[in-house]
C-alpha positions as CSV (number, residue, x, y, z in Angstrom):
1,X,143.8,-132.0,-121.1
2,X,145.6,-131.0,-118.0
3,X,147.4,-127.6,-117.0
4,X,149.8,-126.2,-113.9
5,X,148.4,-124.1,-111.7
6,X,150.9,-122.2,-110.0
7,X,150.2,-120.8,-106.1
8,X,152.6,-118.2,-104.6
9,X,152.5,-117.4,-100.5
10,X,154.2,-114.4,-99.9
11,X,154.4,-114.3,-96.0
12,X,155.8,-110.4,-95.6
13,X,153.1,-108.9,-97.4
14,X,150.5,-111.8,-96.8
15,X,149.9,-111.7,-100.9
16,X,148.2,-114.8,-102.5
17,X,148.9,-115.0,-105.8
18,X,147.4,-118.5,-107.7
19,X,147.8,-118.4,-111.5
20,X,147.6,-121.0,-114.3
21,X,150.2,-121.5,-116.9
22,X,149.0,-121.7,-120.6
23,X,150.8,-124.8,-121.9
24,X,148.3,-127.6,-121.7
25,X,149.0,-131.4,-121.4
26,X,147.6,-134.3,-122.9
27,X,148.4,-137.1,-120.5
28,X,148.4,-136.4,-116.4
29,X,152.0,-138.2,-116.0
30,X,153.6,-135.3,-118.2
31,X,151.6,-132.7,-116.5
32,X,152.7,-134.0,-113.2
33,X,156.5,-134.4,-114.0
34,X,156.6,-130.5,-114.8
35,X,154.4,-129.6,-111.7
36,X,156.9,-131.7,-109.8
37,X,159.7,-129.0,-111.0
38,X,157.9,-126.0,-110.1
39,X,158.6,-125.1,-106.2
40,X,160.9,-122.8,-104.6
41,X,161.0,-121.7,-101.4
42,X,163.1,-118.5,-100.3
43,X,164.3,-118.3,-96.7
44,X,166.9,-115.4,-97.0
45,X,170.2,-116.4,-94.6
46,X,168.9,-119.7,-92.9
47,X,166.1,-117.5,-91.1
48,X,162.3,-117.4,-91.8
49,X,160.3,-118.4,-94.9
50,X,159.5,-115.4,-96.8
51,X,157.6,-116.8,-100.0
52,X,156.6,-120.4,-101.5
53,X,155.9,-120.6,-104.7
54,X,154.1,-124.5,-105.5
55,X,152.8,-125.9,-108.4
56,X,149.7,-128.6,-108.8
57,X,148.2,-130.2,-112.1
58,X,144.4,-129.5,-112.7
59,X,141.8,-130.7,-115.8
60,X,140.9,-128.5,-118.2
């Protein structure tokens, strides 16, 4: 069984924030395509990174 671990960077406040989601995955390939979907970085008006948010598939 695999799950999505999802880290967030928060560069203002320099917060770490790692959490895992609770839908599990039988096969790595399905947990992978969803990781793949989770990322988001915000850089308010072209300028500096403020937060990354990133998501990675780990066994269970």
């Amino acid at each position: 069984m695999y799950a999505i671990e999802i880290t967030t960077k928060d560069y203002t406040t320099g917060q770490l924030i790692t959490r895992q989601l609770p839908k599990k995955y039988k096969s790595m390939k399905a947990a992978q395509r969803a990781a793949d979907q989770i990322g988001c970085i915000v850089r308010p008006n072209g300028g500096q990174i403020t937060k990354v948010t990133d998501g990675r598939v780990i066994a269970v």
